[in-house]
N, C-alpha and C positions, 0 to 999 in steps of 0.2 A: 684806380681808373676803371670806367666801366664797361663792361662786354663791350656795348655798343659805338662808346664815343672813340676809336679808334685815331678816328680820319680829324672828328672834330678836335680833337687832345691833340694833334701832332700838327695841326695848320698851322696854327699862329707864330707857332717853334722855326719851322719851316719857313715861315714868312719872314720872320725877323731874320733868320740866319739869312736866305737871300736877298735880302736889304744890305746889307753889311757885306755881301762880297761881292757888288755892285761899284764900278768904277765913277769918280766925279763926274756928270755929263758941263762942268762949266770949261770949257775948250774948244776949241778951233772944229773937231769932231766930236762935238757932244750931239749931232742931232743922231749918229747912229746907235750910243751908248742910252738917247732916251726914248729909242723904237727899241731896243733890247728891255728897257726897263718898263715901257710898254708892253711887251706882250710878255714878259717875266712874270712881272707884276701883276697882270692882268686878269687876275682869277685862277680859277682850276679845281678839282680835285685835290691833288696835288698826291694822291696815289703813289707812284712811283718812290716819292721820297721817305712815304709813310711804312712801305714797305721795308725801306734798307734802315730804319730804325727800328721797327717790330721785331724784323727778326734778330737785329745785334743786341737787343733788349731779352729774347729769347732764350739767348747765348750767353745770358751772364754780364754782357755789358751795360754800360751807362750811352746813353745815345748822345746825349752832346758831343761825345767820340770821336761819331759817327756824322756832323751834322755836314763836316764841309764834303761829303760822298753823296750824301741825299740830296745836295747841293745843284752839286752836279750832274745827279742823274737826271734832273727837274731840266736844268740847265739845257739837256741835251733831248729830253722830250720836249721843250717848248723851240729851238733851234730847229727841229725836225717838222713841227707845225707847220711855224714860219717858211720854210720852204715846201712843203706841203697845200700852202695854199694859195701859192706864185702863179699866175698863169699858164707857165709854161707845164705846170704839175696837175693841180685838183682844178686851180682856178676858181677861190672858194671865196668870199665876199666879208666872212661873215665871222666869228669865232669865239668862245670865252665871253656871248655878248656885246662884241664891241665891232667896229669895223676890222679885218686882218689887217696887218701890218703892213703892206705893201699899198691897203687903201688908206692908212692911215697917213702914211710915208710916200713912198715911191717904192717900184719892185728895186732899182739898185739900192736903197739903203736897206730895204725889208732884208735882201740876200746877204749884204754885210753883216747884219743885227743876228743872222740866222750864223753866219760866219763866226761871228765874234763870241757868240755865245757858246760855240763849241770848243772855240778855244780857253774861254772862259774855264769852261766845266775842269777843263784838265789842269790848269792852272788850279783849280781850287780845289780839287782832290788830293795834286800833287804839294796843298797844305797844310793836308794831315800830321799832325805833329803831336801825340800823345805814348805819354810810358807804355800807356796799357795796351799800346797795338804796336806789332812791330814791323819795322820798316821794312822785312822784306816781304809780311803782308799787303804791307799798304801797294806796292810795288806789283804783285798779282793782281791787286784789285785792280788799278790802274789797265793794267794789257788787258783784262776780262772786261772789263767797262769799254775801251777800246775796242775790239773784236767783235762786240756784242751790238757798236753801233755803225758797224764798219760794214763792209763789204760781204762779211759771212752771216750780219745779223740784218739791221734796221737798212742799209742802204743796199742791200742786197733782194733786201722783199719789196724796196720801191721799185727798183730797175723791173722785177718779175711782174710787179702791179700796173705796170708802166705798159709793159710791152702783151698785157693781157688787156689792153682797153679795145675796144669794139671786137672782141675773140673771145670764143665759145670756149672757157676753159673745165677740165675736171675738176673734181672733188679735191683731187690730191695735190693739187696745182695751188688751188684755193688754199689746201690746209699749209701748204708750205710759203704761199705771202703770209699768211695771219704769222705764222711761226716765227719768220725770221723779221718784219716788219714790228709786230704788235709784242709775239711772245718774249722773243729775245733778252727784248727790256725792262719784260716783267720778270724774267729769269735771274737776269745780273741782277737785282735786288735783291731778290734770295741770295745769291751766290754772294754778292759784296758784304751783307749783315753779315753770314757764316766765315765767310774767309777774313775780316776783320777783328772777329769774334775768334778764330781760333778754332772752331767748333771741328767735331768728328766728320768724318766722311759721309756718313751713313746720316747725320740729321742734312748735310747738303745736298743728299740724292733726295729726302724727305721734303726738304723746302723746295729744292728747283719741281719736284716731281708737282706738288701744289701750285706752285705759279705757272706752270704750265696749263694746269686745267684752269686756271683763274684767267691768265692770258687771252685763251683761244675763246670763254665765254665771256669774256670783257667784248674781243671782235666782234663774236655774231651777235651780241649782243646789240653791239653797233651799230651792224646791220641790218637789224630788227629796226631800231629807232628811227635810222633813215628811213624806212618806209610808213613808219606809222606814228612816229615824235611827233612833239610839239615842239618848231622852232625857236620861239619866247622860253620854252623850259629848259633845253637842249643849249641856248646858246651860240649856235651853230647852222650852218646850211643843212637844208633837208633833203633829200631826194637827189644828191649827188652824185650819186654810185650807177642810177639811171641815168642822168642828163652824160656822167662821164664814160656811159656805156662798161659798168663795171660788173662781171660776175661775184655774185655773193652769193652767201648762201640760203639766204631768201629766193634769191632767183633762182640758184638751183633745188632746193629740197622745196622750198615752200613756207609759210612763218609759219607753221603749226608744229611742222617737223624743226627747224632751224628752235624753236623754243624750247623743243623736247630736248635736243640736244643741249643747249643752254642749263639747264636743271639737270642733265646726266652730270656736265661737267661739272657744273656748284658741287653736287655730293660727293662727284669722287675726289674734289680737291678737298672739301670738308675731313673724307678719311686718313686723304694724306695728311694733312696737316693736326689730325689728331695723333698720328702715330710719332710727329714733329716734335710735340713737346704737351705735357697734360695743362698745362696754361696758355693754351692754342684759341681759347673761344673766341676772342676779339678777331682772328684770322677767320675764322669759322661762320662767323655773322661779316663778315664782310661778303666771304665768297656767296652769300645769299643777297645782302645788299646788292651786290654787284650783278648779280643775274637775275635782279628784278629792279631794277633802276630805271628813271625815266630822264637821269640827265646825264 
């Protein structure tokens, strides 16, 4: 496989496996099973997934393993979207290219589709079923996946995101939505490939330590785009974080500084994840990829 192609080797793996754990939509309630498959379906990165394969591929493992967790974590980053960009939340129009889901639908099917799919996720982690992992890892991964999109992680940095709209927040305020909102989930990825894997303690502090700095410049990275993207390349609404009166870190440091820091974080995840494993490149050209992206 080469350095580079990472993201592109692991999409179509990912696509097909999320095809296949996709319920019939020809039913009484098929219209909210096909705004789930909708905005499942609907493009992406697909990032998150790519990561809980890299690293159980790291570890020794065969990632097919691994596929119905990458699944899932897809699953629950696109559920999070979808409510993400409900009225009552971003109130975002736009996304992945296409219309959101609540324009495409309605906000009560959008909100079920977002519902369903998180139930989905656990449902299909909890069908992990292979010799070479054992059930009372799968079991860890499961609560860590949980926790991580729960209250102490992803819906935890909404509620703070939330109650930070038209309020002059700190830095520190700031670093603790991206954390538990953005990082969280880039962290259970490391954590889930490792602890499925079996892997030592010390490559888990190695991996989460890397997703952490990949995380937080994934964010501002974000933040940069919103103010200076292109929404044809992006996919996405532009200049939300202003209209939603949001502190970023563009509005606080400034894009010249928020960039610097952008490029501190790339390297220092780059070190950590050299010290992860000597077959680490493909990690190492992403976290560059990633802090200089334009979509």
């Amino acid at each position: 496989m080469k350095p580079n192609d990472m993201l592109i080797e692991y999409a179509p793996i990912i696509e097909e496996a999320l095809q296949t754990f996709m319920p019939d939509d020809t039913c009484l309630h098929g219209e909210v099973i096909r705004a789930m498959k909708y905005s499942l379906l609907g493009g992406g990165k697909r990032l998150r997934p790519a990561l809980v394969l890299e690293f159980y591929r790291l570890c020794g493992g065969d990632i097919e393993e691994v596929l119905p967790f990458a699944c899932a974590v897809e699953m629950i980053h696109t559920y999070s979207l979808i409510h993400d960009d409900l009225p009552c939340m971003d109130d975002d129009s736009f996304r992945r290219g296409q219309p959101t889901c609540h324009k495409a639908f309605s906000e009560e099917i959008a909100l079920l589709a977002g519902d369903a799919l998180l139930t989905l996720a656990f449902k299909t982690a909890a069908g992990t079923d292979n010799p070479a992992i054992k059930p009372g890892n799968i079991v860890k991964a499961i609560a860590v996946l949980a926790d991580a999109a729960g209250v102490n992680g992803m819906i935890g940095g909404q509620v703070i995101d939330l109650k930070s709209e038209n309020e002059s927040v700190s830095l520190s305020v700031l670093e603790e939505i991206h954390s538990k909102k953005t990082g969280r989930m880039f962290n259970v990825c490391a954590e889930i490939g490792c602890l499925l894997a079996d892997a030592e303690f010390d490559k888990k502090l190695k991996a989460v330590e890397y997703t952490s700095k990949l995380g937080l410049a994934f964010q501002i990275r974000d933040d940069i785009l919103d103010v200076i993207g292109d929404k044809a390349k992006l996919g996405k609404d532009i200049n939300s974080d202003i209209e939603n009166q949001k502190s970023t870190y563009v509005s606080l440091l400034g894009l010249k500084k928020s960039e610097e820091i952008v490029n501190r974080l790339s390297s220092e995840a780059k070190f950590a994840i050299g010290a992860f494993s000597s077959d680490s490149i493909r990690l190492q050209n992403l976290a560059d990829r990633l802090a200089y992206r334009e979509v």
